[in-house]
C-alpha positions as CSV (number, residue, x, y, z in Angstrom):
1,X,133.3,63.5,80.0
2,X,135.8,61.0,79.8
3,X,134.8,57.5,78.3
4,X,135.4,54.5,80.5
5,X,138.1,51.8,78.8
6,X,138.2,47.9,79.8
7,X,141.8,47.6,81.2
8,X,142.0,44.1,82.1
9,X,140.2,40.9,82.3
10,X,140.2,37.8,84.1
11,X,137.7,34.7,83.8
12,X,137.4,31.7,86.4
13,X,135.5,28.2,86.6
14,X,135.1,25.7,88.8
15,X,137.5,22.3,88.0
16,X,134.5,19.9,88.1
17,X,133.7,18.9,84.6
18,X,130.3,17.7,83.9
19,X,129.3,16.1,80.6
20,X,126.4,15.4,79.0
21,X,126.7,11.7,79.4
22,X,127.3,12.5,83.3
23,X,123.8,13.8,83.0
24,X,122.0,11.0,81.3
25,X,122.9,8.8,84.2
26,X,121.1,10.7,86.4
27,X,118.2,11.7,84.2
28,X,116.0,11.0,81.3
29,X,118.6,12.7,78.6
30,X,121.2,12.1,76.1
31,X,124.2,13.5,74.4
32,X,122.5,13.8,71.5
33,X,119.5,15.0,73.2
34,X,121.6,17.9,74.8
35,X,123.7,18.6,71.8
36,X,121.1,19.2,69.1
37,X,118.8,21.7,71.7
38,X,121.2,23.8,73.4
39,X,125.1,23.0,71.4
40,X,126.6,22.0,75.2
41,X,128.9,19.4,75.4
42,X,130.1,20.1,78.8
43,X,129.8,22.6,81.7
44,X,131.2,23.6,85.2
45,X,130.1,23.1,88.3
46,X,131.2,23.8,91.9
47,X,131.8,21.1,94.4
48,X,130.0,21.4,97.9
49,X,131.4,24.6,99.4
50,X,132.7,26.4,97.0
51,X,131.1,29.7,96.5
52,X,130.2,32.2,93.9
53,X,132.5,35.2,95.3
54,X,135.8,32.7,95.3
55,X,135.2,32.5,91.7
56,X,134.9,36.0,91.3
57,X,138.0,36.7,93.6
58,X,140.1,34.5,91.5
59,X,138.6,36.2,88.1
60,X,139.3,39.5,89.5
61,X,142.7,38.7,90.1
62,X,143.7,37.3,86.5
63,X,142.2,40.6,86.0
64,X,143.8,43.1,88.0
65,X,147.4,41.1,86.7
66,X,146.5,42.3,83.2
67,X,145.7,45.9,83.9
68,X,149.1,45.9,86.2
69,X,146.9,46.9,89.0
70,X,146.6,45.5,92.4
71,X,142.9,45.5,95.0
72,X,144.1,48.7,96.2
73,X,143.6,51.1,92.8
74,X,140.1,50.2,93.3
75,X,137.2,52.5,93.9
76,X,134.4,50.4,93.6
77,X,133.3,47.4,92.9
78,X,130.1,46.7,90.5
79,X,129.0,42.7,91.0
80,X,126.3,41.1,88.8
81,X,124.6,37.9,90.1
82,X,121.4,36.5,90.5
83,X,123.0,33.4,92.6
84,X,124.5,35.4,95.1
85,X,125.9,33.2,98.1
86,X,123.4,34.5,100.7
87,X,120.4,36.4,100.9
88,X,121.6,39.3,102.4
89,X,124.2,40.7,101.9
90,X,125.6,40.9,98.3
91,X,128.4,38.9,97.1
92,X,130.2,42.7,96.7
93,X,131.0,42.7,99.9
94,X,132.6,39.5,100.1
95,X,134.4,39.6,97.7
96,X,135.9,43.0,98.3
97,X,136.6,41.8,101.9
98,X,138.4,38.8,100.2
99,X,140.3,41.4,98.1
100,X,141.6,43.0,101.0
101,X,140.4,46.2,99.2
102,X,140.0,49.6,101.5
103,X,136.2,50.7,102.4
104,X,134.8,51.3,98.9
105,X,131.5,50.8,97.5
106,X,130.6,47.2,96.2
107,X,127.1,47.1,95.1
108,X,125.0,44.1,93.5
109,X,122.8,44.3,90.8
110,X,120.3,41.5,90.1
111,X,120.0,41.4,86.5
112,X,120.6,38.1,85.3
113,X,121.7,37.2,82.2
114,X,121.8,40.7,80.9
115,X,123.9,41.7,84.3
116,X,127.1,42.0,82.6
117,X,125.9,44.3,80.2
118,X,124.2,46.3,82.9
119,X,127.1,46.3,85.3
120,X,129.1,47.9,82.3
121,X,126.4,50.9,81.8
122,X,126.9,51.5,86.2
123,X,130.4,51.7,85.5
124,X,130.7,53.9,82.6
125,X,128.6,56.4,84.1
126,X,130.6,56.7,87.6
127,X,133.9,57.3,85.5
128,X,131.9,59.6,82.7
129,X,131.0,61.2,86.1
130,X,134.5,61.7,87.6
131,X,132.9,59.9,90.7
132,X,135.4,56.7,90.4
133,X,138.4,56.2,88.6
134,X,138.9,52.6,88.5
135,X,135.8,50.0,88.7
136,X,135.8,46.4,89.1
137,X,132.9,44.8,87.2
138,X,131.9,41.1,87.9
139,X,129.7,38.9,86.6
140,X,129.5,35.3,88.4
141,X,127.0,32.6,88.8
142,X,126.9,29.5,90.8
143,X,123.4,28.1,89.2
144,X,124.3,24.6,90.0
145,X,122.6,24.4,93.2
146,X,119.8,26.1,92.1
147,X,118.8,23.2,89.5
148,X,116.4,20.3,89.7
149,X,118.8,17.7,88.7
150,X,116.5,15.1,88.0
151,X,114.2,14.2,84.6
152,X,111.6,16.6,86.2
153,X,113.7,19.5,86.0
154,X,115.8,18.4,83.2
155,X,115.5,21.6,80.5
156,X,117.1,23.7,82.9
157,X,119.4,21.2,84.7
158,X,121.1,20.9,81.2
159,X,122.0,24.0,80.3
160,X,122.5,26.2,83.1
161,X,126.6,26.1,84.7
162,X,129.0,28.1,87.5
163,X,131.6,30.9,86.3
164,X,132.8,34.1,86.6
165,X,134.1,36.7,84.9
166,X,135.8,40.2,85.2
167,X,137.1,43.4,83.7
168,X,138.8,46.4,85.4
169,X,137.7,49.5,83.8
170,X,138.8,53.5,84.0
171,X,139.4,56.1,82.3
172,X,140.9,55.7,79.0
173,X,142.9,58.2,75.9
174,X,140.8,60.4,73.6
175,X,141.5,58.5,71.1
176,X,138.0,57.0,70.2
177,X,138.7,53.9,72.4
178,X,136.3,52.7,75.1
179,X,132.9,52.3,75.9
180,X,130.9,53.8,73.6
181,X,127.0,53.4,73.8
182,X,124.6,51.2,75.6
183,X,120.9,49.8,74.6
184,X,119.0,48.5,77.7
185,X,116.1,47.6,77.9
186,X,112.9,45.9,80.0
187,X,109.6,43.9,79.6
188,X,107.9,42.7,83.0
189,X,105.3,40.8,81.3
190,X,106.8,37.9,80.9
191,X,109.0,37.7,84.7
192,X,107.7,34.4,85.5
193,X,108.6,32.5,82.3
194,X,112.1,32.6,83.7
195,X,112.9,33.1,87.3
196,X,113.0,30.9,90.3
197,X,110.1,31.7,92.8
198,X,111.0,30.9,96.4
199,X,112.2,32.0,98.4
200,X,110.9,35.2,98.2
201,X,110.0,38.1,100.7
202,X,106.2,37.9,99.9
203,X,106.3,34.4,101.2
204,X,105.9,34.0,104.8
205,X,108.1,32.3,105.9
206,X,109.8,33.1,102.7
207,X,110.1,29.1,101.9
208,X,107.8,26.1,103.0
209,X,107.6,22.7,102.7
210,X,105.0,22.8,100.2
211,X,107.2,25.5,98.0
212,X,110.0,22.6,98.5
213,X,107.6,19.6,97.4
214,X,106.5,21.6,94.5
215,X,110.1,22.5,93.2
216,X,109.7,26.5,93.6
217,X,112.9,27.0,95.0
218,X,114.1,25.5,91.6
219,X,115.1,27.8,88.5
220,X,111.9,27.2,86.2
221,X,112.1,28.4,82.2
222,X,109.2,28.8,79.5
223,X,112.5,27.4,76.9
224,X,110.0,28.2,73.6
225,X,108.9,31.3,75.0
226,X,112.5,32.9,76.0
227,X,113.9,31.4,72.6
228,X,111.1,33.2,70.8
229,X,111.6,36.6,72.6
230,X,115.5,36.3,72.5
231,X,116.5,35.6,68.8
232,X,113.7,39.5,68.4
233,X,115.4,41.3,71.0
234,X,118.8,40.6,70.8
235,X,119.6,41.5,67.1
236,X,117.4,44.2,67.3
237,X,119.1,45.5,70.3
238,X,122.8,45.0,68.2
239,X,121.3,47.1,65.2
240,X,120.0,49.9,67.8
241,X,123.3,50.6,69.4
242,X,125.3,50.6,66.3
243,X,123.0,53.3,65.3
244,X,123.7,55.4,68.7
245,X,127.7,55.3,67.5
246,X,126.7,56.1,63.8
247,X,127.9,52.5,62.4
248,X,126.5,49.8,60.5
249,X,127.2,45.7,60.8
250,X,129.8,46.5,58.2
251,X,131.9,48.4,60.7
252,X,131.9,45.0,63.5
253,X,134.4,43.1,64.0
254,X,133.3,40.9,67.0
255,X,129.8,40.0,68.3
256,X,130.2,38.3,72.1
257,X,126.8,37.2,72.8
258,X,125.1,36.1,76.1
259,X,125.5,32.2,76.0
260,X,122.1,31.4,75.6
261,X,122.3,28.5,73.7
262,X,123.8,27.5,70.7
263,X,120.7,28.2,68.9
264,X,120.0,31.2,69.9
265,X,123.3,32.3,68.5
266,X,123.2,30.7,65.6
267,X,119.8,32.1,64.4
268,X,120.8,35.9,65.6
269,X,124.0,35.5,63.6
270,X,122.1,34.8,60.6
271,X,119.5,37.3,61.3
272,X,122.5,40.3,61.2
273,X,124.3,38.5,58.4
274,X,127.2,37.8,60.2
275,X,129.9,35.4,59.0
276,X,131.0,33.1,61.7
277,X,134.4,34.7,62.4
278,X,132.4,37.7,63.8
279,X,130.7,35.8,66.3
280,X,132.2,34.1,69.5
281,X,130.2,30.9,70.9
282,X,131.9,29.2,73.6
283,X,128.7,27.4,75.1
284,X,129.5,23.8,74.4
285,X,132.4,24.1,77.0
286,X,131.0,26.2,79.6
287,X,127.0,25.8,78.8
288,X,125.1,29.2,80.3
289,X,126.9,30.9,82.9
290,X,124.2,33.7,83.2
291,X,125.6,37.2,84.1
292,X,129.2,35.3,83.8
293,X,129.2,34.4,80.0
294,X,129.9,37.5,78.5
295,X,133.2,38.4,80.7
296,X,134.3,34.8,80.1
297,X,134.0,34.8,76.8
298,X,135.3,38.8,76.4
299,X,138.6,37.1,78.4
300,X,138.8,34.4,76.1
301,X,138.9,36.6,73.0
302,X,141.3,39.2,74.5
303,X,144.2,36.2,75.8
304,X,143.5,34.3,72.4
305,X,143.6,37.0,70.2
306,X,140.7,37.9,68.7
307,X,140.7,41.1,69.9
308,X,143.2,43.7,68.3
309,X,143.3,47.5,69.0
310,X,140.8,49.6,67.1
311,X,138.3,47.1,66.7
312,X,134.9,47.8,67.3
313,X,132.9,44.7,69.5
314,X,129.2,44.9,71.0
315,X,128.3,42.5,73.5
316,X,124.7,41.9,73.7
317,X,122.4,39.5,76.2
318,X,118.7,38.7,76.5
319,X,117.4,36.7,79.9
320,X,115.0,36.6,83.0
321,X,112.7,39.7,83.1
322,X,112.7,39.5,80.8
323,X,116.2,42.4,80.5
324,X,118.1,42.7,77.4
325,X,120.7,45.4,76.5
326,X,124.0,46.0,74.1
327,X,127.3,48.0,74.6
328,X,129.3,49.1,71.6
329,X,133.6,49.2,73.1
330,X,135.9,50.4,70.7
331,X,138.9,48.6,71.6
């Protein structure tokens, strides 16, 4: 079967700049406060009406300009988001119909920080498959609207930003290059320490005013409990899919991991005994795009050069779900 090779990428946030001081004006915080727990300085938001699938358009487009393609060598679109701009239906759509693309398949998958990673494995298997040829994978997030931005809800309001990222992928040379292996994983038990409740189909009507008074329509986060789980999983999950490709730490050159927090990164890094060249962080600008971090910080490493032919990368995410997974790319 022929492995699926990244061809382009693109990246896009909004132009509204929020710091942390910006914050402590509007809620019990600090700088300080903000710095030490999570490493953000600043992050992106959207201003009122901009939407999720214009920052994906624009990604897509830086990304289509690397790969020297244009919408219509496209043959189906993959789009991870848990903020999509309405309930029904998927940002896909719009933002193939913003594309101008013809009628091909744009599916969303609702995998949330670890979306990315799991948009990559859908991919790879339609071009393993010969079923597409070229595949637009997105991850984008507007989370901004979705936060309590007050000192009730101010361990998630902090950390949590708007992005997007992309990367064209098809079929690459048989020369070792591409996508190589992917560890994905699952653990329902621990859904609700993560997730935001309402609205939800099992309501009826699927928000209320009581669900609104309480904050349910908020994102909510267990912060111990996902740091606990996600400095386990995540170098675990690195070490199990350099085994599928038959290499060791040794053998990586770059680790892009889900933007988290700076912790988070920190503590995996010296878990796998990485050195901090290895390791791309780019949090404290951007703060925790979800299912965009990867793909914006993947785009920052190919334009700035961190990237070089032959080397070997695994990007690797852990969120609500709880859902964590790796992919090993041989670039």
């Amino acid at each position: 079967m022929t492995r699926a090779r990244i061809l382009g990428t693109g990246l896009a946030v909004p132009d509204r700049v929020v710091t942390n001081d910006e914050l402590a004006g509007i809620m019990d915080t600090s700088d300080e406060w903000i710095r030490t727990r999570t490493g953000i300085r600043e992050r992106r938001w959207v201003r009122e009406g901009e939407t999720g699938a214009e920052l994906a358009h624009t990604a897509t487009t830086r990304a289509l300009d690397m790969a020297g393609f244009r919408a219509s060598d496209l043959d189906a679109i993959v789009y991870a988001t848990s903020t999509p701009d309405h309930f029904a239906p998927g940002n896909g759509v719009f933002l193939q119909r913003r594309l101008g693309a013809a009628t091909i398949p744009a599916i969303d998958i609702r995998t949330q920080c670890a979306g990315f990673v799991y948009a990559l494995s859908v991919a790879d298997g339609w071009i393993r498959s010969g079923l597409f040829r070229h595949v637009l994978v997105i991850g984008a997030e507007v989370q901004s609207t979705a936060l309590d931005v007050s000192s009730r809800g101010r361990n998630t309001a902090v950390i949590f930003a708007d992005g997007a990222g992309a990367a064209v992928l098809g079929p690459g040379p048989d020369d070792g290059s591409g996508l190589l292996a992917f560890d994905l994983h699952s653990d329902g038990h621990h859904a609700e320490k993560l997730w935001v409740d309402s609205p939800g189909s099992m309501y009826h009507p699927r928000i209320t005013a009581e669900h609104l008074k309480q904050g349910r329509h908020f994102l909510a986060m267990d912060g111990k409990e996902v740091f606990r789980h996600a400095v386990a999983r995540m170098p675990e999950s690195v070490r199990a899919v350099l085994v599928k490709i038959g290499c060791t730490l040794d053998d990586l050159n770059l680790l892009v991991p889900h933007q988290a927090n700076l912790r988070i990164s920190e503590m995996m890094q010296r878990e796998l005994g990485l050195d901090g060249e290895r390791v791309y962080n780019n949090i404290d600008r951007y703060g925790n795009t979800t299912a965009a971090t990867i793909p914006i910080a993947l785009d920052e490493c190919v334009r700035g050069g961190r990237v070089r032919p032959g080397d070997l990368i695994v990007v690797t995410a852990f969120g609500s779900g709880f859902l964590w997974g790796s992919a090993a790319i041989r670039w």
